[in-house]
TIROMI-76358 format. One record per residue: residue in one letter; x, y, z of N, C-alpha, C in turn. Coordinates in pm, whole numbers, padded with zeros to 5 digits, always signed. Atoms other than C-alpha are relative to their C-alpha. Layout:
! residues N
aXYZXYZXYZ...
//
This chain:
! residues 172
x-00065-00002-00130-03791-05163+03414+00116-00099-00004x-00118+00094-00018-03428-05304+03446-00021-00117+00120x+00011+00120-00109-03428-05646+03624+00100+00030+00104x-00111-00001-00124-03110-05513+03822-00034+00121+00103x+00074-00106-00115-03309-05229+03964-00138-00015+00064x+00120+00003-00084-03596-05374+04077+00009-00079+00094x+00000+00067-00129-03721-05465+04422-00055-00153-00045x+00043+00140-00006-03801-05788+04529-00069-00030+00158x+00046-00020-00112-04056-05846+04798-00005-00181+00045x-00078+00094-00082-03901-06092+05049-00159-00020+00131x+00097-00004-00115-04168-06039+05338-00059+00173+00060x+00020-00105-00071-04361-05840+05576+00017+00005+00155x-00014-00018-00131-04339-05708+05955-00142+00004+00044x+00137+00069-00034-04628-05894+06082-00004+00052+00174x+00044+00009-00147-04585-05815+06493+00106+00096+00052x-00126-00006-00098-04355-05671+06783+00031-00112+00071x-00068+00047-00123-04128-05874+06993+00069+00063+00101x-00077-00102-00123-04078-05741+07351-00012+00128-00002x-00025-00102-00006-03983-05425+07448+00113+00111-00075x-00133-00051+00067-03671-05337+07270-00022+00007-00161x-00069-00061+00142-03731-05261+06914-00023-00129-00099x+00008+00086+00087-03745-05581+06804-00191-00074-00059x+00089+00015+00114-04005-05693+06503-00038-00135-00031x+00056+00150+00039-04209-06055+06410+00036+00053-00168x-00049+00000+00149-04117-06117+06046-00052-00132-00066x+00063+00076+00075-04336-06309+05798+00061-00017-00126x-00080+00049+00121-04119-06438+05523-00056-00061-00090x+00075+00078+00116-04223-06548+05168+00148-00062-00059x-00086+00083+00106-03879-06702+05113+00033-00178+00035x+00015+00144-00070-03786-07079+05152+00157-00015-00049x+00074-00004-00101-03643-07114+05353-00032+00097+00043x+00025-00136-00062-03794-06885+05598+00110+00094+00007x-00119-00112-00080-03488-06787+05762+00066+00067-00125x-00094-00130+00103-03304-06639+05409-00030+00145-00006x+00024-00125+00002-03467-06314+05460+00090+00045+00066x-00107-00020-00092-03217-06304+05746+00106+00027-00063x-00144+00011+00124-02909-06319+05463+00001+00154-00032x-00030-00147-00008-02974-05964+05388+00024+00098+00118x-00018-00100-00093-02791-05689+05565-00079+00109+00031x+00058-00142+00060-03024-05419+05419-00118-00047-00064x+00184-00004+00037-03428-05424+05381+00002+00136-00055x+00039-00128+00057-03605-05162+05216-00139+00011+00018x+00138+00032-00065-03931-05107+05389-00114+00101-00084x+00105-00073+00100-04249-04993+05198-00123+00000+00075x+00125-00031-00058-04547-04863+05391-00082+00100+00000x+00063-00186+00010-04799-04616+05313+00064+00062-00094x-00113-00087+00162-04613-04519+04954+00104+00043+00135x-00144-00047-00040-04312-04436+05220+00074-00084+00018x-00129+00073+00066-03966-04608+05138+00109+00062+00096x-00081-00058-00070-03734-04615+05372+00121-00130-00007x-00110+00092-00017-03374-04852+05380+00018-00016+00165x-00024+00005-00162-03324-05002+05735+00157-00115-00025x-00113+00089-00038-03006-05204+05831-00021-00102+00098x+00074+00072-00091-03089-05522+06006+00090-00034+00094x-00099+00026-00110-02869-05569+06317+00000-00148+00049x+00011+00114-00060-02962-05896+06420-00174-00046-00031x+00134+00079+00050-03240-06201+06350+00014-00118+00018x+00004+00147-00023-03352-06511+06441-00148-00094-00026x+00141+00108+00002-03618-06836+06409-00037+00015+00130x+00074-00001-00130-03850-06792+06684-00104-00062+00018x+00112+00121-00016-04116-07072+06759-00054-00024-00157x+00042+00073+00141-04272-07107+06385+00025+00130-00092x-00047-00115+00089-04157-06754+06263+00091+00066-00006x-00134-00098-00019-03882-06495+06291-00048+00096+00027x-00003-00102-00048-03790-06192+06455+00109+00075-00039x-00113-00095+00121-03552-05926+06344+00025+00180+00133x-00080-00124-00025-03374-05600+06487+00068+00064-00079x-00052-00122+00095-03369-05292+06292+00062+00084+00079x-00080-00113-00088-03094-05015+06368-00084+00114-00002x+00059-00060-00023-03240-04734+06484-00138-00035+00027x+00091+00038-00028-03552-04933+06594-00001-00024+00156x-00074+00027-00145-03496-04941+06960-00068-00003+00102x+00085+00109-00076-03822-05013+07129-00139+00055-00059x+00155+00041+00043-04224-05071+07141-00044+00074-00100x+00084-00127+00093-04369-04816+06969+00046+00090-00106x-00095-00021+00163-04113-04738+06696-00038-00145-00094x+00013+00155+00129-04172-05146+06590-00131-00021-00028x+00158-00046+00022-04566-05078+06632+00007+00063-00106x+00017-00096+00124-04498-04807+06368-00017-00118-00122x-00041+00043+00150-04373-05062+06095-00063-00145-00047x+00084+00164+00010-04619-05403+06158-00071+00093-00150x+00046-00008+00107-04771-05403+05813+00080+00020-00138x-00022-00033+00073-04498-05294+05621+00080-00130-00081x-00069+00072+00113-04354-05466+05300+00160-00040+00013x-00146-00018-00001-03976-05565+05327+00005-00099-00091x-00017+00004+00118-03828-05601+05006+00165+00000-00059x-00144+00041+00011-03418-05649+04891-00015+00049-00197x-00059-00076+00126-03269-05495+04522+00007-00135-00058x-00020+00092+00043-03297-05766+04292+00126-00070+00003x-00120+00026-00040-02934-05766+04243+00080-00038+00072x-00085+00069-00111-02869-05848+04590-00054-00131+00010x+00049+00151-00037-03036-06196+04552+00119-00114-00067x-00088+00078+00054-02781-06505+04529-00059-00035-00157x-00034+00127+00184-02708-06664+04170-00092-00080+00032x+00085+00124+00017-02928-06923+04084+00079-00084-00097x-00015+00129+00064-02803-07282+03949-00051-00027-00167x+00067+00010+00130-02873-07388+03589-00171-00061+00054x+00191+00021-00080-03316-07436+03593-00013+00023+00116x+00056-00085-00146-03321-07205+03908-00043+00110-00040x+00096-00137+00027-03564-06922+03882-00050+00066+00096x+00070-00080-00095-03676-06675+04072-00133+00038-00060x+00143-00030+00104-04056-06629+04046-00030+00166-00051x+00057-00144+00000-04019-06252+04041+00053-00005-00134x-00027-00043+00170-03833-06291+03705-00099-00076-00107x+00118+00046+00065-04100-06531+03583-00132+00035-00009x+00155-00095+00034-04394-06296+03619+00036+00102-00147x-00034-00109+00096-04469-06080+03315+00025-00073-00101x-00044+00017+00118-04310-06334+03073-00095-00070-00082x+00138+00107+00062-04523-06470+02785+00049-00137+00000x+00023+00161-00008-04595-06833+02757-00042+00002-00125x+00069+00050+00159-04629-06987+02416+00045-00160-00001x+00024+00120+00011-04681-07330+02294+00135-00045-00098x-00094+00034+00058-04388-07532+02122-00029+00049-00165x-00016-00053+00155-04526-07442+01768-00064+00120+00014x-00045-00162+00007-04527-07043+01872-00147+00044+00030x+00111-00036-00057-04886-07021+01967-00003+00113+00133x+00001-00024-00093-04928-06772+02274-00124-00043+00043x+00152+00040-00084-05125-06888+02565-00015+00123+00088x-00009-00106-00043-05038-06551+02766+00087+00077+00095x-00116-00048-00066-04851-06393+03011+00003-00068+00123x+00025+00035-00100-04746-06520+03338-00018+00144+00115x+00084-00102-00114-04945-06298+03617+00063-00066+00116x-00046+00009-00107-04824-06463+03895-00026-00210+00052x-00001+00123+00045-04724-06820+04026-00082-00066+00169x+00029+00094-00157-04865-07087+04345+00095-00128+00006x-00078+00102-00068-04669-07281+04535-00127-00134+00033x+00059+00116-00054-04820-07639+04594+00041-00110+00049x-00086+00099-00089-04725-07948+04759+00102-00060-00086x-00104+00077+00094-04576-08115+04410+00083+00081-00029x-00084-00067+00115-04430-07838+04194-00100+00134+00007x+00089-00139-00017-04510-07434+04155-00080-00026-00145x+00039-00030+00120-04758-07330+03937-00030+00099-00069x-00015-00120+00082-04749-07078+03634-00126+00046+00031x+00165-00018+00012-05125-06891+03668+00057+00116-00128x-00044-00086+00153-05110-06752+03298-00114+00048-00053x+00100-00105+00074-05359-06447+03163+00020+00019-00118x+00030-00019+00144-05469-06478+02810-00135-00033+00003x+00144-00025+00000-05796-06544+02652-00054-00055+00062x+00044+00043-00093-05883-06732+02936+00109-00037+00118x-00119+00037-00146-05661-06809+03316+00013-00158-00042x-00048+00096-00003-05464-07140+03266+00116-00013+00111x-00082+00044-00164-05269-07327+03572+00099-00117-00112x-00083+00058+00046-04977-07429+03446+00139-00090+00074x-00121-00018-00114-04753-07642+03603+00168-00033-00070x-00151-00028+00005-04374-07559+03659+00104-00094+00013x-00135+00124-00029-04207-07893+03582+00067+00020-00110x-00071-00042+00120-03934-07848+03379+00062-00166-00105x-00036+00085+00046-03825-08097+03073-00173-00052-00017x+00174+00059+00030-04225-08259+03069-00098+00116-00043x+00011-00083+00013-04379-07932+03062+00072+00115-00096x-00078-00044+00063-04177-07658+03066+00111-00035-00140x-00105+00045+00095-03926-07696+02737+00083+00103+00016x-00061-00063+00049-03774-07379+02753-00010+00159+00087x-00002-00112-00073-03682-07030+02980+00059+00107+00019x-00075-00095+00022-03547-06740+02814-00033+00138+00045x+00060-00059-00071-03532-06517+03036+00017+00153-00109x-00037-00070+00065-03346-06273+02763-00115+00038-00082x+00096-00035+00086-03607-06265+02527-00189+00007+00032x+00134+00010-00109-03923-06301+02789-00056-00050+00003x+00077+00110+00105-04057-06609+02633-00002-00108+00101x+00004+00133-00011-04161-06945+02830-00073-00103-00068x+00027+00055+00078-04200-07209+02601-00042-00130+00102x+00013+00078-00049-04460-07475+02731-00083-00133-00047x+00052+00132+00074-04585-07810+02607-00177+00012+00049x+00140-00001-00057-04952-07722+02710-00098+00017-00092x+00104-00057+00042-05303-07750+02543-00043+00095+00043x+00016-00079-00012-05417-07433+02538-00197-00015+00012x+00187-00015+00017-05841-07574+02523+00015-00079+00149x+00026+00083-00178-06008-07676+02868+00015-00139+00008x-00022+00133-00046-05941-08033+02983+00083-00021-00052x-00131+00043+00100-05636-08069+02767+00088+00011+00017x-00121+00019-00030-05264-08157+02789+00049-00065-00088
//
């Protein structure tokens, strides 16, 4: 799967607001509000895929709310609570030198500075210090995502993260 054609799941439509159409919006980005930055969601519910255009959005007491076109009151935004909203990889800003997006860091293997694999990364957690890698091989290892102490190395070209980690239990 090309990295420039795949989605990227930004949040979901957790509620209605009001009468008019407008939608509660549960964001997985940080900050919240960048989901707002896109003009164009791509909503996934029930295997059905649909592109909406977002007209307007805002922070609303500890979450956000949002206005889709053609969404235009109660019981059209009832339809879409649950669904996935998701953005084209491609449309996500540039990232900085050691900026990553975790969607490109799933999938890639993890190996040890002298070429060992420890396994793939499955998927990562956010925690109060630093994220962490959760990596599937012959056993789940929690890896964490500090770069330079850890991490050494993050090609994204060749799919490889190279990490300074014992690979046996209690070890570092």
């Amino acid at each position: 799967m090309s990295g420039q054609h795949k989605r990227v799941t930004l949040g979901r439509v957790s509620g209605v607001f009001g009468v008019k159409g407008w939608i509660k919006v549960h964001s997985y980005t940080e900050p919240r509000e960048n989901i707002l930055g896109f003009d164009r969601w791509t909503l996934e519910q029930n295997g059905r895929v649909s592109e909406v255009e977002v007209e307007d959005g805002r922070a609303h007491g500890k979450g956000l709310v949002a206005k889709l076109a053609g969404c235009d009151d109660r019981d059209r935004a009832l339809e879409l609570i649950g669904a996935e909203i998701s953005v084209e990889r491609a449309a996500l800003p540039r990232l900085g030198p050691d900026e990553y997006y975790w969607t490109d860091l799933e999938g890639l293997e993890v190996r040890t500075p002298s070429g060992e694999s420890l396994g793939r990364v499955d998927h990562l957690l956010a925690t109060g210090a630093n994220d962490v890698l959760v990596v599937r091989g012959e056993r789940e290892l929690l890896i964490p995502f500090v770069l330079e102490r850890v991490i050494r190395d993050v090609d994204l070209a060749s799919g490889v993260i190279v990490a300074d980690w014992d690979p046996e239990p209690g070890g570092e």
